[in-house]
C-alpha positions as CSV (number, residue, x, y, z in Angstrom):
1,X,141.4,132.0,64.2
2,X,139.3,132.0,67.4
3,X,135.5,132.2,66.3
4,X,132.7,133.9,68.8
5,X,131.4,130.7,70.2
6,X,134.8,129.5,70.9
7,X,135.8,132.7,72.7
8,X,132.5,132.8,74.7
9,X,133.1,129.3,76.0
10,X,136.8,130.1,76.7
11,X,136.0,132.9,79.2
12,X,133.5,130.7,80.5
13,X,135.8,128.1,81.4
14,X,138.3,131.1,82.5
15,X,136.0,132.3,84.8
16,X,135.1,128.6,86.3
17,X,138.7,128.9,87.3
18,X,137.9,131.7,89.6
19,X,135.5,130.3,91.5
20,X,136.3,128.1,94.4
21,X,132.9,126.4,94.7
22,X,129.9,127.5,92.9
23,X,126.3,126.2,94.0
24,X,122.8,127.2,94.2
25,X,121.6,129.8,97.4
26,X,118.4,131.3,98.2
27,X,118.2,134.9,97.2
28,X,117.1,135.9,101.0
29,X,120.2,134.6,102.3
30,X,122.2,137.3,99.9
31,X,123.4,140.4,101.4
32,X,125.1,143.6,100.3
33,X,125.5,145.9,103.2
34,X,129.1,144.4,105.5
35,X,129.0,147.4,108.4
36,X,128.6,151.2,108.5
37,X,132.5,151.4,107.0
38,X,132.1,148.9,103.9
39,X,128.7,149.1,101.9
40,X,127.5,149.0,98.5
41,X,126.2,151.9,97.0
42,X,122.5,152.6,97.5
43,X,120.2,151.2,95.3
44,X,119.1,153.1,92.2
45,X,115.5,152.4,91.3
46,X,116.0,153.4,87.8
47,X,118.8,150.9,87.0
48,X,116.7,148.4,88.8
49,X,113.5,149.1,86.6
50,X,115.7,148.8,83.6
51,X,117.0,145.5,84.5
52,X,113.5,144.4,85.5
53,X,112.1,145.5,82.0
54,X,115.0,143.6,80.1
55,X,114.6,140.3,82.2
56,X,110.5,141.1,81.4
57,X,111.5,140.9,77.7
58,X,114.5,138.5,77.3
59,X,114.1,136.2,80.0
60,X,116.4,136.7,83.3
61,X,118.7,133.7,82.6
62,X,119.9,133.2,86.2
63,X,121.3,130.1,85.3
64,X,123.8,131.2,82.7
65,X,127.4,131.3,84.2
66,X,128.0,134.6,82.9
67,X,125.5,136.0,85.9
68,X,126.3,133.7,88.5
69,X,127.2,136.4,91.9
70,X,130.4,136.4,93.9
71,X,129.7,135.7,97.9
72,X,132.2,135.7,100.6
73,X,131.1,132.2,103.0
74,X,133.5,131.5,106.6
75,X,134.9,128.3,106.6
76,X,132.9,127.3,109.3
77,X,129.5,128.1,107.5
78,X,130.6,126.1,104.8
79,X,131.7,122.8,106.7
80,X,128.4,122.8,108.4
81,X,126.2,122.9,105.3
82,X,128.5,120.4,103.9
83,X,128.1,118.1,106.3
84,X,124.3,118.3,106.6
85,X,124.2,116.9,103.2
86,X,127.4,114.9,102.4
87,X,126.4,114.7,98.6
88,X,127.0,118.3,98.3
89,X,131.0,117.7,98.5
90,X,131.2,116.0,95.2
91,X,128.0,118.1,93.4
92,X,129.2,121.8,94.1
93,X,132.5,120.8,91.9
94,X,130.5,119.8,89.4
95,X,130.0,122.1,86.6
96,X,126.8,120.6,85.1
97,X,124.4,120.8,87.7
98,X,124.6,123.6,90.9
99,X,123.5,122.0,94.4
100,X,121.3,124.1,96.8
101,X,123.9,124.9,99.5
102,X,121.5,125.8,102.9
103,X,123.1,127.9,105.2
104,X,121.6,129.6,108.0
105,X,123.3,132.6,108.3
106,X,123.6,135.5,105.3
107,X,126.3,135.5,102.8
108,X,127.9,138.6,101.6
109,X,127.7,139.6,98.0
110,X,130.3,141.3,95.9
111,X,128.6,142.7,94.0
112,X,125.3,142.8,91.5
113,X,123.1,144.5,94.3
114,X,121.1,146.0,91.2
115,X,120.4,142.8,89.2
116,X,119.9,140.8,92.1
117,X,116.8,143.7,93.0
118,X,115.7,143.2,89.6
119,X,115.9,139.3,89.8
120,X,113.7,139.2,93.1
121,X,111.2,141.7,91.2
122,X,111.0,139.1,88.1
123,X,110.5,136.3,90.0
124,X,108.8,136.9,93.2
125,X,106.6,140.1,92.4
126,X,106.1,139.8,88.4
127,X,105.1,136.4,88.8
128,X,102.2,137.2,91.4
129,X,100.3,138.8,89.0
């Protein structure tokens, strides 16, 4: 029988599967809105002051797989950061340790518009204080 920690770290590795590449990207080069016939839903300030509060008490945990986001990236965009920093070919396949991946254009997000709200509160705003 299949114990908690063993199924946590089964859907974790399920879920690594998905992914085509997974590296590190600066949280002002995320965006949600694609054109005026495909956005996300507007942004509800109460879900984002709940999330905020929880990441205030438990920690945000940004690192954890489990809240990684989903981005579309072109083909092209993705070349050209690779080949600004050839490293990055062999570190953004490795599952121990995510590479910043610089880009210069905006990457669409799939989803997680609210957390990602709350994330930039915790970090950038909270920490000011």
């Amino acid at each position: 029988m299949i114990n908690d920690f063993e199924l946590k770290q089964q859907i974790s590795s399920e879920r690594s599967k998905a992914y085509l590449r997974r590296a590190k990207i600066l949280i002002h080069k995320l965006v949600f809105k694609i054109n005026k016939f495909c956005e996300t839903r507007s942004l509800d300030e109460k879900n984002v002051f709940r999330l905020h509060n929880i990441f205030e008490l438990k920690d945000c945990s940004r690192l954890n797989s489990d809240n990684y986001v989903s981005t579309l990236i072109n083909r092209k965009m993705l070349t050209d950061a690779l080949k600004k920093d050839e490293s990055l070919n062999v570190s953004l396949s490795d599952c121990e340790e995510l590479s910043l991946l610089k880009v210069k254009e905006s990457l669409i997000c799939l989803h997680e518009h609210h957390r990602l709200a709350a994330t930039t509160r915790y970090f950038f705003q909270s920490k000011q204080k």
